[in-house]
C-alpha positions as CSV (number, residue, x, y, z in Angstrom):
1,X,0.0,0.0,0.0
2,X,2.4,3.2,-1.4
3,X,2.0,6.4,-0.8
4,X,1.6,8.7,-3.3
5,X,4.0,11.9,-2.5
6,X,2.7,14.1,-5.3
7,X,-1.2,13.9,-4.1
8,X,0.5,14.2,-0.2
9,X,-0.3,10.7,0.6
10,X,2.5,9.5,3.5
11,X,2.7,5.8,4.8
12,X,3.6,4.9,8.3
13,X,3.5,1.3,10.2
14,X,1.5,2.0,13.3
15,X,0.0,-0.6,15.6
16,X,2.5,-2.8,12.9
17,X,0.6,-2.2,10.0
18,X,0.5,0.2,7.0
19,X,-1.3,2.7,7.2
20,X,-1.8,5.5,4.3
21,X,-2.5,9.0,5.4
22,X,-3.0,12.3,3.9
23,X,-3.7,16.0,4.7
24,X,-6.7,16.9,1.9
25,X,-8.3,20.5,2.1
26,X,-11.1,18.6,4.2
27,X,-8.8,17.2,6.9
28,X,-6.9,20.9,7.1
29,X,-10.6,22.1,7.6
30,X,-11.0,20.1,9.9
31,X,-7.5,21.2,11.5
32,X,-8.7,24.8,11.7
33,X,-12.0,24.0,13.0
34,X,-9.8,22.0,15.9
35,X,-7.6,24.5,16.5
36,X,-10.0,27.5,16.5
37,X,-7.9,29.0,13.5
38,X,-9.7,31.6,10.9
39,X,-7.5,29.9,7.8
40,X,-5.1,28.3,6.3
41,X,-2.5,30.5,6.2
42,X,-3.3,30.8,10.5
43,X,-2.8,26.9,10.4
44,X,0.4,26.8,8.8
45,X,1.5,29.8,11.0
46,X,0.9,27.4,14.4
47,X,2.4,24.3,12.8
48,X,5.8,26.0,11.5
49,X,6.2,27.1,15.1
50,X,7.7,23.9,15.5
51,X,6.1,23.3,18.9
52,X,3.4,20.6,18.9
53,X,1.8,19.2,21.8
54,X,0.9,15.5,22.0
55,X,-2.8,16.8,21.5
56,X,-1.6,18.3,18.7
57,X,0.1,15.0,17.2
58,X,-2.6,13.0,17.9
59,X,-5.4,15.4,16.0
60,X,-2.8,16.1,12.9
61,X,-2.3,12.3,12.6
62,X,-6.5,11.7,13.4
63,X,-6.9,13.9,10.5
64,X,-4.1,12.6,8.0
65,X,-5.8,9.0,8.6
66,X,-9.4,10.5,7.6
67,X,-8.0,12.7,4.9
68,X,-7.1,8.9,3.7
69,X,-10.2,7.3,3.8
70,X,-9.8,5.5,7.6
71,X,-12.4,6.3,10.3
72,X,-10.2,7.0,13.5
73,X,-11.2,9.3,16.0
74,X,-8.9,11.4,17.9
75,X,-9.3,9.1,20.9
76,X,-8.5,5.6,18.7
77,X,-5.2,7.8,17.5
78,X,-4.3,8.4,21.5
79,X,-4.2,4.5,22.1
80,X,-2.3,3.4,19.2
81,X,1.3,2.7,19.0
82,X,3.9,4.2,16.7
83,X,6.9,3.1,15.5
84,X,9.6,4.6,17.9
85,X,7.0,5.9,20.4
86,X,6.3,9.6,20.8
87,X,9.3,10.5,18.7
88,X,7.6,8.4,15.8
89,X,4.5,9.8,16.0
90,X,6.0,13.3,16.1
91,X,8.0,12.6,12.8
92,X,5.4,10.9,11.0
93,X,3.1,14.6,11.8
94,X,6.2,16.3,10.4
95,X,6.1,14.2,7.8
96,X,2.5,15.0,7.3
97,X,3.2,18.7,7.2
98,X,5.3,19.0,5.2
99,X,3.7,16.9,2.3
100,X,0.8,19.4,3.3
101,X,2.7,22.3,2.6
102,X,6.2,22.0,2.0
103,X,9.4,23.0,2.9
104,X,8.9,26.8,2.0
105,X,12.2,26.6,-0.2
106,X,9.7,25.0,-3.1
107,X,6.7,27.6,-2.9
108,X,9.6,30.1,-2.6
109,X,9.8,31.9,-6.9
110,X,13.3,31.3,-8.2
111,X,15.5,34.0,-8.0
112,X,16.7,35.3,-11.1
């Protein structure tokens, strides 16, 4: 079960199986709504902070798996084990992120 990197799709093993998960424009709704955040521009403001809480993880991974097509509440995400523990589930929301909305160095215009 790939992911597909150009449609934002990221895979991850977690409770030791593949899962596929992606952030669509529903699941960043969703996001904002969570957050209390007026757009999308707000959202990516909070998550290139750098500092996430494990609330945060949990709802940015709950949403990824949705965006996907999985039905996992927030509450299911909380229970379920990731590949190297907390750190694991922090990289795989990175990973999330950033397939979201880059690394800023590729929505940056060339430079003449």
């Amino acid at each position: 079960m790939g992911a597909n990197r150009r449609r934002g799709e990221v895979a991850a093993m977690i409770d030791g199986r593949e899962h596929r998960l992606c952030l669509t424009l529903g699941a960043l709704a969703e996001l904002e709504d969570a957050f209390a955040l007026e757009d999308i521009a707000a959202l990516a403001q909070r998550f290139g902070s750098g500092r996430l809480s494990a609330r945060d993880l949990t709802r940015i991974i709950a949403a990824g798996l949705r965006g996907a097509g999985e039905t996992a509440s927030d509450e299911a995400v909380a229970a379920m084990r990731f590949d190297r523990g907390a750190a694991g589930a922090a990289a795989l929301a990175a990973e999330l992120l950033e397939a979201a909305f880059g690394t800023g160095e590729e929505a940056a215009p060339p430079r003449p």
